[in-house]
Each structure stands twice: as C-alpha cells, then as structure tokens.
C-alpha positions in Angstrom: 139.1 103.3 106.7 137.8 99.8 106.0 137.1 97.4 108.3 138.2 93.6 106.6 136.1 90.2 108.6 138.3 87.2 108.6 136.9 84.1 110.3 139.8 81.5 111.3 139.5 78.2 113.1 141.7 78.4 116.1 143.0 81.1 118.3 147.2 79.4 117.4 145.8 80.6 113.8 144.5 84.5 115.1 147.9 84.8 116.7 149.8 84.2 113.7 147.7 86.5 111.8 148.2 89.1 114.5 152.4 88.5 114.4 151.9 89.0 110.6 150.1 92.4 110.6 151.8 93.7 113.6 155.3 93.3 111.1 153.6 95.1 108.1 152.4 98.2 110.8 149.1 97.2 111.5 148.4 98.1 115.6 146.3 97.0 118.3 144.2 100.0 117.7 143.2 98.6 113.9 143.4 94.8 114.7 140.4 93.4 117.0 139.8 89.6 118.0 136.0 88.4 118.9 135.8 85.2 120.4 134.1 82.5 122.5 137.6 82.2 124.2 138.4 85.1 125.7 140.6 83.7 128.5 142.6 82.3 125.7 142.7 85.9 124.3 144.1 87.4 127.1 146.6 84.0 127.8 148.5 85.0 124.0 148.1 88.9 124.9 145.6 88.8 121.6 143.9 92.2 121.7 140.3 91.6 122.0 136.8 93.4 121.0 135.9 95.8 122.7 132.3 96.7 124.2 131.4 98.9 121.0 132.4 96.2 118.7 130.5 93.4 120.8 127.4 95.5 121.4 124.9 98.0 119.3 125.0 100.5 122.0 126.6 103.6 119.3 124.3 102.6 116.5 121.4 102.5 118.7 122.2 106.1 120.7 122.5 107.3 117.0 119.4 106.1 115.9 117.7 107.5 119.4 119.3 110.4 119.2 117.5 111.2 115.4 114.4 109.7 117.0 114.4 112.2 120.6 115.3 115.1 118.0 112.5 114.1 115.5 109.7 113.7 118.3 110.8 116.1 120.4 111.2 119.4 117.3 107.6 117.9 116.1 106.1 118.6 119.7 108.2 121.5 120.1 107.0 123.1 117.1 103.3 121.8 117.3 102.8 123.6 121.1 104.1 126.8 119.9 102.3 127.2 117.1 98.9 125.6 118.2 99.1 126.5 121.7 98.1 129.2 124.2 101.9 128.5 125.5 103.3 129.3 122.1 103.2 132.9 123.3 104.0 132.8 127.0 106.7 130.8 127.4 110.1 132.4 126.5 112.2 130.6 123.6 114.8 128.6 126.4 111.8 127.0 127.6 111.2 125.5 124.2 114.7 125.0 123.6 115.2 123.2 126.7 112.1 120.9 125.8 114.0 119.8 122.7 117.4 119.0 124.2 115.6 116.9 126.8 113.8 114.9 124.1 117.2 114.7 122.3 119.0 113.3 125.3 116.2 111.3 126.5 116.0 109.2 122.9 119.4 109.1 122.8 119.6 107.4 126.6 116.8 105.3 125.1 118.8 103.8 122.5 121.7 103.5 124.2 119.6 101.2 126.7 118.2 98.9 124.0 121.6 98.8 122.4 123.4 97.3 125.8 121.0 94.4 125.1 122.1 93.9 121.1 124.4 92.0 119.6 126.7 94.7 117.0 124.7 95.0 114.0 128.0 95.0 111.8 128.8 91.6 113.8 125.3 89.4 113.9 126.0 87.7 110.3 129.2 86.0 112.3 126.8 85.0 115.1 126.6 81.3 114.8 130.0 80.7 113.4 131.7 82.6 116.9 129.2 80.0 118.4 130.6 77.1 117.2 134.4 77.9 118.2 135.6 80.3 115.1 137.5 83.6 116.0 136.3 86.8 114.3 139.3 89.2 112.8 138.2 93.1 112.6 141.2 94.5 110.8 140.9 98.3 110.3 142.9 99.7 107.1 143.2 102.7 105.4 141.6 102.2 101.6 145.1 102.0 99.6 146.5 99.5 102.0 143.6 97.1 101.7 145.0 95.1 98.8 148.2 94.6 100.3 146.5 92.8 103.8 144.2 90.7 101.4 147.3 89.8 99.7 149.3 88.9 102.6 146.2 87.2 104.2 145.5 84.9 101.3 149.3 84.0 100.4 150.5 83.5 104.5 147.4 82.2 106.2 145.2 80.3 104.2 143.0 79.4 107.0 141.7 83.1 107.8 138.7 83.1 105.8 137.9 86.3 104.1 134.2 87.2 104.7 133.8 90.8 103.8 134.6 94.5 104.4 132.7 97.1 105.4 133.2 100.7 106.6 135.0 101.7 110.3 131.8 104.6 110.6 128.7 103.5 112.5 125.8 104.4 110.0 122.4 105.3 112.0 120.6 104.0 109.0 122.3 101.3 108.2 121.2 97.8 109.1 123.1 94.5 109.3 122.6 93.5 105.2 124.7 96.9 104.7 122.3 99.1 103.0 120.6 102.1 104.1 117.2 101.6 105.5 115.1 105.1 106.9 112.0 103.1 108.6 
C-alpha cells in the first residue's frame, strides 16, 4: 500500500475530503487526520491519528530490537568462545542471554521513540504548527491514480505533498532513503 500526504487549510476542507473518499471506498482504517485541533476532530467525527502515526515508537522498537540482537549475539558469541564459561554453561543459558538483550534494546527503543515525533511525519512539523491539517490516505498501488485524480479535480485546496510506503522501515530515516549507521 501507499500512504498519499495532503496538507489542507481548514478542518471544513478535511471533512469534505473525508465525504469524498468515504464515497469512492476509502475507510477509516486507510484515511487518518493529524491536527492541532483535535477537539474539532472529534466535533465532525473526523478519524484522527493514531499514537503510531503521531509518535516513532515502532520505528524506534525496530531499530532497538536490531541493536539488542546485534550487541547481545556479539557478547553471546564472544563469552563462549573466549571464555572459561563457554564450556560450562549449557546452551539455554546463552540463549536466554540473547533474548534478554533482544527484548531489552527493543524496550529501549520503544522508550526513546514515546519521546519522537513519527519520522514519516517531522517534514509536516511546522506546517501542523501553524493551523494546517495533515491527510494520511492509505491506498493500494492501482488505486493511487484514481485518489490523486479525484483529489486534484474535487478539492483543490488539499495540497499534495508526497507518498511514501504504509511499512515502517528500521533503516529508513525521515528524507526516505535507507541509512545503516
């Protein structure tokens, strides 16, 4: 699926966009509103972002989780063969060692990403600052066309400003491309 970012200028504008996709099959489930005015989200029955969509807390588990598994299979590995304990201690031991590393980076990330903005989200920052309403619409691939289309010939004030994919990338940072460090 793609995810389509359309900025528009009031929330009277978001609602008409949401009455159009709702006729042409688009659900709640695909269609998400991010705004300053949430009250005024829930007052026209708008469906709003969620948590995941407002904060970096999958991306950042992700990235812990690589990060716990990574330190914790390098110190795993490293005891057992370098140490006297390599021997003695049966293999559950070890594996247990790894999983905790694993689920300890991965509680980790999850912390630091309660504290980040959505790093799909943080080039829309400063415009949901000053008062503009954020439209996540999900589509599959061969319907994308036909919501641009309807979009840009129904509701010229939704600004188009992008797509991207619906699947949180670990490596991925907010300019899109793959970074590993």
């Amino acid at each position: 699926m793609k995810r389509l970012y359309y900025l528009t200028p009031t929330l009277q504008s978001a609602e008409r966009v949401s009455e159009s996709l709702h006729e042409h099959g688009v659900t709640d489930w695909h269609f998400h509103i991010l705004s300053k005015d949430e009250a005024g989200l829930t007052r026209r029955r708008l469906h709003s972002a969620n948590v995941l969509h407002k904060l970096d807390l999958i991306h950042s588990m992700e990235r812990g989780l690589l990060c716990g598994g990574l330190l914790g299979g390098s110190f795993v590995i490293t005891a057992m063969i370098f140490s006297e304990l390599g021997d003695l201690a049966p293999p559950a031991v070890w594996i247990a060692l790894l999983v905790f590393c694993v689920l300890a980076g991965t509680w980790i990330g999850g912390m630091a990403g309660v504290n980040m903005e959505n790093y799909k989200i943080r080039r829309f920052h400063d415009a949901i600052d000053k008062g503009m309403h954020l439209l996540m619409i999900d589509v599959p691939k061969e319907d994308e066309a036909v919501v641009k289309t309807l979009l840009a010939q129904q509701h010229p004030d939704a600004v188009e400003q992008g797509e991207d994919s619906t699947i949180i990338n670990p490596f991925t940072s907010e300019d899109g491309k793959v970074h590993i460090v």
